[in-house]
Every structure is written in C-alpha cells, then in structure tokens.
C-alpha atoms as a printed R data frame, in Angstrom:
    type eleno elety resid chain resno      x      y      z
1   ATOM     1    CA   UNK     A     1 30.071  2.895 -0.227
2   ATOM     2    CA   UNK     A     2 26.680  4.168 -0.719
3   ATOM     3    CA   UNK     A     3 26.039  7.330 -2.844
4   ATOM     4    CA   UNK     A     4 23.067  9.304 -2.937
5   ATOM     5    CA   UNK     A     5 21.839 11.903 -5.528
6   ATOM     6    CA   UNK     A     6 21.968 15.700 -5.194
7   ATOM     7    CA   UNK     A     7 18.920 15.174 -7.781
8   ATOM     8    CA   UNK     A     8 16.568 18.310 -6.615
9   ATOM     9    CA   UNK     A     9 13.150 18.964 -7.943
10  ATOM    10    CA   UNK     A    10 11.394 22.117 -7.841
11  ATOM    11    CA   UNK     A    11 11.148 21.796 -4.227
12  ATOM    12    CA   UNK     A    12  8.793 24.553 -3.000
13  ATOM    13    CA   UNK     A    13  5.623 23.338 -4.445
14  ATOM    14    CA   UNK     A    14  5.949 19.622 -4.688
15  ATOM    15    CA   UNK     A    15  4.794 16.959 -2.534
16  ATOM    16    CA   UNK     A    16  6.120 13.442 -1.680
17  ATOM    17    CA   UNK     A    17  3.941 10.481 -0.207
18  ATOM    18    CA   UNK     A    18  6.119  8.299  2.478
19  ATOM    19    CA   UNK     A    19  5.333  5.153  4.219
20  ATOM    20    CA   UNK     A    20  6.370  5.032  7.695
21  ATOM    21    CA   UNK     A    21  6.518  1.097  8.508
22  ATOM    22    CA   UNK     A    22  7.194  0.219 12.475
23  ATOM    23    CA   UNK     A    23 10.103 -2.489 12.156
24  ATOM    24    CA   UNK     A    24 10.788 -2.671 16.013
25  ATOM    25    CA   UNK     A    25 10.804 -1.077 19.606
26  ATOM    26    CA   UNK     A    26 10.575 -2.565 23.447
27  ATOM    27    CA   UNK     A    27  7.145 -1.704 23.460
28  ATOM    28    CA   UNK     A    28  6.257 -2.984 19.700
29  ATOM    29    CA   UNK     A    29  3.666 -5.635 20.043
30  ATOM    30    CA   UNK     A    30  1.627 -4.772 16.897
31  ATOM    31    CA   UNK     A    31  2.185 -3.536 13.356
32  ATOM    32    CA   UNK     A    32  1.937  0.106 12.358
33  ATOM    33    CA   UNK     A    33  1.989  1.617  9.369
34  ATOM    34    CA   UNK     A    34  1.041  5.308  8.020
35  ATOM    35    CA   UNK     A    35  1.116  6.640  5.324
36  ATOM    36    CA   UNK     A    36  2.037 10.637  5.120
37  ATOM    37    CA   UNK     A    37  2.174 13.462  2.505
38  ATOM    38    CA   UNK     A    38  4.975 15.765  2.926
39  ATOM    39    CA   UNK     A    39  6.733 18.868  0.944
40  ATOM    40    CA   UNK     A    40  9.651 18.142 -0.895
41  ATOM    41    CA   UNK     A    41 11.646 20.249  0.949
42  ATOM    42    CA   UNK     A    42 11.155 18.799  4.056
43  ATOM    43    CA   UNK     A    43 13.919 18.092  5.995
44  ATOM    44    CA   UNK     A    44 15.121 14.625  8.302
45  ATOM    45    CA   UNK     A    45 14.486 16.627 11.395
46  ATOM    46    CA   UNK     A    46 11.220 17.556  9.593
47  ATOM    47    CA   UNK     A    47 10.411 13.960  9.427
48  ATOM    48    CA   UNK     A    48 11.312 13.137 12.783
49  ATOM    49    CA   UNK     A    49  9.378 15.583 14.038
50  ATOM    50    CA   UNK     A    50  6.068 14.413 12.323
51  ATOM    51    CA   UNK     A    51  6.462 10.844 13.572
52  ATOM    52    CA   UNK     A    52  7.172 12.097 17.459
53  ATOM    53    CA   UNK     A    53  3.710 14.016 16.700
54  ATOM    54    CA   UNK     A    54  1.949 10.967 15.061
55  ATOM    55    CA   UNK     A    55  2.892  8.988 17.552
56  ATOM    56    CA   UNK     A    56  2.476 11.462 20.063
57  ATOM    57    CA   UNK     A    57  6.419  9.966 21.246
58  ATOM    58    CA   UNK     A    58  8.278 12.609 23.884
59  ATOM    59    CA   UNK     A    59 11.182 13.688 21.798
60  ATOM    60    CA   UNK     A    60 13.700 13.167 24.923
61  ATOM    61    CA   UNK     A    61 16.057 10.711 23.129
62  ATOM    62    CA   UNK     A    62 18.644 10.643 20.580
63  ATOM    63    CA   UNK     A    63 17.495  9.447 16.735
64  ATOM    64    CA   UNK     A    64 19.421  9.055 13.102
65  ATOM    65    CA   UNK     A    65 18.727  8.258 10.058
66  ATOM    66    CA   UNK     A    66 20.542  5.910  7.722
67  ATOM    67    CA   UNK     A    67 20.234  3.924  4.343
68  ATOM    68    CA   UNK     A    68 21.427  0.236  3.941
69  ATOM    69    CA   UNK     A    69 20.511 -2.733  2.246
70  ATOM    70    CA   UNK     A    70 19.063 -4.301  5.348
71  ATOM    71    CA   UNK     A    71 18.116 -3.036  9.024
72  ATOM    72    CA   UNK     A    72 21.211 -4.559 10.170
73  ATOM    73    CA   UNK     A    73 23.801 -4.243  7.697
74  ATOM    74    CA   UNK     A    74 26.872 -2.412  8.329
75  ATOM    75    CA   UNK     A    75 26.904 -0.980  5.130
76  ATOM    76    CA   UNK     A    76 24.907  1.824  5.692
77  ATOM    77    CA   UNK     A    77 25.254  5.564  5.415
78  ATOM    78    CA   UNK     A    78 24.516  7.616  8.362
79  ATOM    79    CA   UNK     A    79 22.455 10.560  8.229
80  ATOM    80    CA   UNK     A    80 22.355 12.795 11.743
81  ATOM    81    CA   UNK     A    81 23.337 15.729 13.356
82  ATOM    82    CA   UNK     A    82 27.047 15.011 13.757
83  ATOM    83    CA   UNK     A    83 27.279 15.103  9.913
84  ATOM    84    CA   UNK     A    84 24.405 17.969  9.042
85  ATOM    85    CA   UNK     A    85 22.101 14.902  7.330
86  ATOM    86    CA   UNK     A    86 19.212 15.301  9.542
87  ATOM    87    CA   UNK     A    87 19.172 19.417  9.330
88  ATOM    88    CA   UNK     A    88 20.574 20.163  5.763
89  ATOM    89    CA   UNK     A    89 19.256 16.769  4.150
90  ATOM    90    CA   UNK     A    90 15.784 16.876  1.767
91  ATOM    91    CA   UNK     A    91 13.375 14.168  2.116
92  ATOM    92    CA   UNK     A    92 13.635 14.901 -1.992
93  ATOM    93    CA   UNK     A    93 17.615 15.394 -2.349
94  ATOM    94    CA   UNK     A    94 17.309 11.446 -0.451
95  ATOM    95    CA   UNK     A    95 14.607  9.764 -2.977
96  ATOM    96    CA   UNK     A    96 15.288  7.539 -5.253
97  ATOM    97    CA   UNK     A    97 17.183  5.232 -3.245
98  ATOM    98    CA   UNK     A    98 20.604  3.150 -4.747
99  ATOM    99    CA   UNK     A    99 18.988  0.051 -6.025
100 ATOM   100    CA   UNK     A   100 18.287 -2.566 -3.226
101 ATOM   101    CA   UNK     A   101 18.797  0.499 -0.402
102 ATOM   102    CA   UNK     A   102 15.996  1.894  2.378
103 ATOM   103    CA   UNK     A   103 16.048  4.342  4.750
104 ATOM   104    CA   UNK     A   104 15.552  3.610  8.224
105 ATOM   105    CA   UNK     A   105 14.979  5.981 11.287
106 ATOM   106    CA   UNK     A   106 16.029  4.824 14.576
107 ATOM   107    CA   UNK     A   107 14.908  6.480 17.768
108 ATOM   108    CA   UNK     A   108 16.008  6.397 21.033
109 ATOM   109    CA   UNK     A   109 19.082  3.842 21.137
110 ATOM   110    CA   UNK     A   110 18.140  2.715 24.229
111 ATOM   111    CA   UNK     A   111 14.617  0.966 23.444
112 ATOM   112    CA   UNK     A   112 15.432  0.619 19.656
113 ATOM   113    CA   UNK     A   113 12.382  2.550 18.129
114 ATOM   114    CA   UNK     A   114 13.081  1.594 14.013
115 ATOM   115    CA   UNK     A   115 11.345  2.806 11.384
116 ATOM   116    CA   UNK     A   116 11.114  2.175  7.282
117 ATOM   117    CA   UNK     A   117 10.636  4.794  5.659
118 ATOM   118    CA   UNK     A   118  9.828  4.816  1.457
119 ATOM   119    CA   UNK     A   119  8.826  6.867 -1.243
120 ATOM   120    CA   UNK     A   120  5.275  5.334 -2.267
121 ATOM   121    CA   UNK     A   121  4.708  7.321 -5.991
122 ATOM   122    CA   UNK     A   122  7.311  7.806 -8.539
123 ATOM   123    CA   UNK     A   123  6.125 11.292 -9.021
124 ATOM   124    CA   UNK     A   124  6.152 14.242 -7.048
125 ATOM   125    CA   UNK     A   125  2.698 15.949 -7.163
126 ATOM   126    CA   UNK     A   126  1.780 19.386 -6.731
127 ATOM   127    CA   UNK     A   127 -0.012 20.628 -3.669
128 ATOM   128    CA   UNK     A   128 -4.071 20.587 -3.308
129 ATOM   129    CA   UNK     A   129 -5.354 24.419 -2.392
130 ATOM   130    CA   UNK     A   130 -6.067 24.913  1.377
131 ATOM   131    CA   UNK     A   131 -4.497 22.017  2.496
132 ATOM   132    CA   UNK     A   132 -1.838 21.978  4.963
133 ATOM   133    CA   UNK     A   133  1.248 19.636  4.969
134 ATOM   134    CA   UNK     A   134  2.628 17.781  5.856
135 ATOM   135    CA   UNK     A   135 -0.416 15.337  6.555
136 ATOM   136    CA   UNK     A   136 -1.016 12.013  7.944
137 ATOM   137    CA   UNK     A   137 -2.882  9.980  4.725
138 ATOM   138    CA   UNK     A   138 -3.944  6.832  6.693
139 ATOM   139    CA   UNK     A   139 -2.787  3.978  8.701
140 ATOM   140    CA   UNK     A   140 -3.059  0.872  9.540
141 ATOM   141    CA   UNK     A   141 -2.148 -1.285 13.014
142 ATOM   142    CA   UNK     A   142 -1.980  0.000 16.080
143 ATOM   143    CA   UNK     A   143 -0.100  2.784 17.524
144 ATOM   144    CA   UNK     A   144  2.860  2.154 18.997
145 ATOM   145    CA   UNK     A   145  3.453  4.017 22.493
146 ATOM   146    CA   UNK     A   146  6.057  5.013 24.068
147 ATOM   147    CA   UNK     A   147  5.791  3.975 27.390
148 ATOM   148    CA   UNK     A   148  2.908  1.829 27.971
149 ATOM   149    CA   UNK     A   149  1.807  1.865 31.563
150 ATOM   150    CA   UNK     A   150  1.929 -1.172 33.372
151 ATOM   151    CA   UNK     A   151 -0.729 -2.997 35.018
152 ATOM   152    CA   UNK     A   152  0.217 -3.448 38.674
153 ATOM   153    CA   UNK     A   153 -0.898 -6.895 39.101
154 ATOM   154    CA   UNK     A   154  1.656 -7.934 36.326
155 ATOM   155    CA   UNK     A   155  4.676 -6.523 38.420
C-alpha cells in the first residue's frame, strides 16, 4: 500500500522545480527532457496542463497520474479524476515521494504517452519578482509530437 504525506508548506509563495522525463509514446523516437518551475500549489491537472502546452499535445485524450516503484508495477497508487487526485491533489502535498517511489503521468491510453515526473531541489524556494509561473527552465532532446505527419512515399 503506498502512503503519501499530507505534509503542506506555505503553499502560496513557494516554488517547486520538476523534471518532466519522456519514458514512452507511439511516436517517441528521441529523448526529452524539461525541466519546469512551478507553484507549490499547483495542482495534477495543473501539471497536465503545462505539459499539453509544452508539448503543444491536443488535450483530446484521457490521462492519470500514479506513483509506483517502477513504470510497470502494479503496486501503484492512482491519482485521477475518478478519485479527486488530479483536481484536489498539490504538486507539494505529493513531494517527497515513499522511498524507492516516482510519479508517472500517462496520457492518452491509447498511444501510451508516459512521463517521469521528480522533484529536482530539496527545498522549496520563494518566487523571483515579475516572473510568471509556472515556467519552462530548459530542456534537452527533442520534442515529442503528437501526431507526426507521415511522409507519403513511406505509406
């Protein structure tokens, strides 16, 4: 059974650095990985939503959320919308992780987008004036899409 921490921090004016690692997709012939600053209090859907604007993804499919040891165990605790995880769920309230645990986001079931996501700094951090979050940090690889187009002489 896998337990995570209520453990809150002051949410409204701290920030959290996340690494967003591409672990597999139909269309995932390269690495990706970004790195993003986000509030505290941002929620799963919050999360979601960033990556389907980083990767610029149409948000037309069903997604989750869930920590386990591994990408495939069946250990894992499921965090989506038929149990409130995604909506009422903290990107804070789910960092630190049980010990040996990760969070994965999976989107679209159908062509198996699945992400990594972890906390990169121990610390939350307070906000720098004038700048808006969340923000994309950097990255590295190249961006997945969605659906490529297809040459017609390959068909």
């Amino acid at each position: 059974m896998i337990n995570l921490s209520n453990k809150r921090y002051n949410e409204a004016t701290m920030i959290l650095t996340i690494k967003t690692t591409l672990l597999r997709g139909s269309y995932a012939f390269d690495k990706w990985e970004a790195f993003f600053e986000v509030n505290a209090n941002s929620s799963l859907e919050d999360v979601h939503t960033l990556l389907q604007s980083t990767l610029s993804f149409d948000n037309d499919h069903l997604y989750d959320f869930y920590v386990a040891r591994t990408a495939t165990s069946r250990d894992r605790l499921s965090l989506d919308d038929e149990n409130g995880g995604i909506y009422d769920r903290t990107i804070s309230s789910v960092f630190p992780l049980p010990e040996k645990k990760n969070l994965y986001y999976l989107f679209d079931y159908g062509d198996h987008w699945l992400f990594k996501i972890a906390r990169t700094r121990n610390a939350v951090v307070k906000p720098t004036p004038n700048v808006k979050y969340p923000r994309l940090l950097r990255e590295s690889g190249t961006r997945p899409q969605q659906y490529p187009s297809v040459d017609e002489d390959e068909v």
